[in-house]
N, C-alpha and C positions, 0 to 999 in steps of 0.2 A: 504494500500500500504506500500511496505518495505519506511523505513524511506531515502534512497540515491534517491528516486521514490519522495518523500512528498519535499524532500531538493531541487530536480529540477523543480518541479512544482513553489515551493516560489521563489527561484533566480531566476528564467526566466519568471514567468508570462504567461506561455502558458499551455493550457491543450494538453496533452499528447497524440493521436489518433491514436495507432496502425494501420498499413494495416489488413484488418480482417483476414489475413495468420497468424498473429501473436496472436492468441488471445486462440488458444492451444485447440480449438475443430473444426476437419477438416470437421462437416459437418454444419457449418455458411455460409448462403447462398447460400446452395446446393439445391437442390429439394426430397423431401421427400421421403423414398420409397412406403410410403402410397400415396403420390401422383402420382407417375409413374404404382401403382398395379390401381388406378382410371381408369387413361387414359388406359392402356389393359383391364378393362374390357369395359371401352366403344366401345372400338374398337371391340370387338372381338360379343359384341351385337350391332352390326353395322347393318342395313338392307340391306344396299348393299355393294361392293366391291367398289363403289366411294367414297361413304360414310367412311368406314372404312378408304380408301387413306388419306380421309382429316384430321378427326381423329389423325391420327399418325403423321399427316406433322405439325399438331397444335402444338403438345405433342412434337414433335422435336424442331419446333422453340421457344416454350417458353424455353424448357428444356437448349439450346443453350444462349438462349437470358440472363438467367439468369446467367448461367457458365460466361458469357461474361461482365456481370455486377458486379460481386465479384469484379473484378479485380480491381474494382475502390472506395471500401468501405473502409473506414478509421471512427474508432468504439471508443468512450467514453461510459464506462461501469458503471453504479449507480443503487445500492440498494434500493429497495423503503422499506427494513427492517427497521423497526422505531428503532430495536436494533440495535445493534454491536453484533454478536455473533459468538460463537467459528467453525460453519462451512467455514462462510468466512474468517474469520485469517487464518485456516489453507491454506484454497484453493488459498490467494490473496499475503500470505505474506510468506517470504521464511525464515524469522525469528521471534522472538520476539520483532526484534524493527522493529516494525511498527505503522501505524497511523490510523485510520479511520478520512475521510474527510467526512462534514456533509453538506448541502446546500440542497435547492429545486426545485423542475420543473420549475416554473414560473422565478425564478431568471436564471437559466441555460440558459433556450431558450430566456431571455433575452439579454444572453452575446455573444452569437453566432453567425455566420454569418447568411443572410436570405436562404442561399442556402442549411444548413446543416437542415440536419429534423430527427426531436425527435418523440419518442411515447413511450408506454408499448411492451414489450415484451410477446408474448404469446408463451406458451406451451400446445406442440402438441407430439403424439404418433409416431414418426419419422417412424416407421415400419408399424403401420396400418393407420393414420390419413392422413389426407389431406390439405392443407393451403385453408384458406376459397374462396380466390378469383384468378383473374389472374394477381390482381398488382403484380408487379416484387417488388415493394420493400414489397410484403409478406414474401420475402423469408428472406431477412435478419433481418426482424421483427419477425421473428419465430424461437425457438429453441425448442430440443428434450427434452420431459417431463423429462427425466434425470438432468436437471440443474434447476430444478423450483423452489431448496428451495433458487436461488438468487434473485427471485421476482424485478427481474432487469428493468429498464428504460435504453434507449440507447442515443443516437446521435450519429447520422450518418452521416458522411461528402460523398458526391458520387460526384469527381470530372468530371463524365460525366455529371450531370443536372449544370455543374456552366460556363457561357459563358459569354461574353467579360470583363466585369469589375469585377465580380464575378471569373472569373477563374485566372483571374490576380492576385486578392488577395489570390485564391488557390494556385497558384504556388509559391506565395510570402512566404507563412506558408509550403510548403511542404519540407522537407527534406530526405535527404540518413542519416543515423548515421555514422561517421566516425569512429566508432571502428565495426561496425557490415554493412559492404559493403552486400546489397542490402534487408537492414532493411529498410523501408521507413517509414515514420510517417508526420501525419496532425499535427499542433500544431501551432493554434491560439494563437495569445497575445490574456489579456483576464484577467479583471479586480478582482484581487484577496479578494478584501476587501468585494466585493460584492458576488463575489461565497461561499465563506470561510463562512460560519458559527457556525462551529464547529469542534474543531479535539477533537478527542477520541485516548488515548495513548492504545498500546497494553498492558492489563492486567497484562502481566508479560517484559512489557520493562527493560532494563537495565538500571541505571541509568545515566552511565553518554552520553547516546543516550536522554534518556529524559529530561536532563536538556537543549544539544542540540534544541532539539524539543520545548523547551518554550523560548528559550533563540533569537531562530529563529522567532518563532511566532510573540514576543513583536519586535524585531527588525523591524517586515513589516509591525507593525500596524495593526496583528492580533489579536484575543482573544485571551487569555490564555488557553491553551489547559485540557483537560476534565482528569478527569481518567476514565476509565474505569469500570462500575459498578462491573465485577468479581475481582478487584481490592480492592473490601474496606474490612475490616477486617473479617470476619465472629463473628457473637453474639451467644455466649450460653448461 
């Protein structure tokens, strides 16, 4: 993450959980087209005209039910890369100063509410393939084999599953941005000593961002921050 992204996460103590509008690929959460070429052909080797009826009213209402379930997705995005490497810098940070944040599964769905739900991310063939099942939350557990080298882990906050005390503390964490009117974002407090277990400076940060960046670290009681392995000198 750009370093202004690392600097709000430490002062504020909340992780950061765009609405899944925000996440810069428009088919998260959508229905696959491999999955829609499924359901016509089932339909269309249908044995009867009832049949086939039912067929398509199924295929409509999941197709629906799901469009109607985005609305409510709010997305924490993590690496299961054991490296730092140079396609996510480019893809995650808009500069050279940035940071990689390091933590674990176990620790994460620790820190979370019980109502947000974590897994692996799987990749599928968005044009030919099909999501394995007809849970609804297949859809935002699945991305297009196009994005697979982020070998990514989620969390997912879906303020539709969170009711009476649960939703209270959704609405508590949920925000508009006041400089970006109708940006919405999840963002839990959310214990930093314990998610934090490593930051990795960008390769080629600036310095005096990276003195920022340790200066900040030590201030909250974090480790001292990593370099970068494309960072150390080269040996001839």
């Amino acid at each position: 993450m750009d370093y202004e992204k690392f600097e709000w996460l430490v002062e504020n103590s909340r992780l950061f959980m765009p609405h899944v509008d925000k996440l810069g690929d428009p088919f998260e959460g959508t229905t696959p087209n491999g999955e829609l070429a499924w359901w016509n052909r089932k339909a269309e080797n249908a044995e009867s005209f009832e049949q086939r009826q039912i067929i398509e009213h199924n295929r409509r209402i999941l197709s629906d039910m799901a469009k109607q379930f985005r609305n409510y997705y709010y997305i924490s995005c993590w690496s299961m890369n054991k490296y730092e490497n140079y396609a996510m810098w480019k893809c995650y940070a808009k500069s050279n100063n940035a940071v990689a944040v390091r933590s674990n599964y176990a620790v994460l769905r620790s820190l979370l509410p019980i109502y947000v739900e974590m897994g692996m991310v799987r990749y599928i063939d968005y044009a030919t393939e099909r999501l394995p099942s007809m849970n609804l939350f297949e859809y935002i557990m699945h991305k297009d084999i196009y994005y697979s080298h982020e070998n990514e882990i989620r969390a997912v906050a879906a303020s539709i599953i969170a009711k009476d005390q649960l939703a209270k503390h959704f609405n508590e964490n949920h925000f508009e941005l006041e400089k970006s009117p109708g940006f919405y974002v999840y963002a839990p407090l959310i214990d930093l000593k314990q998610l934090i277990k490593g930051v990795v400076l960008h390769p080629e940060i600036e310095a005096d961002i990276k003195t920022r960046v340790i200066d900040l670290c030590l201030a909250k009681g974090l480790n001292r921050p990593e370099l970068s392995r494309r960072a150390q000198e080269p040996v001839f």
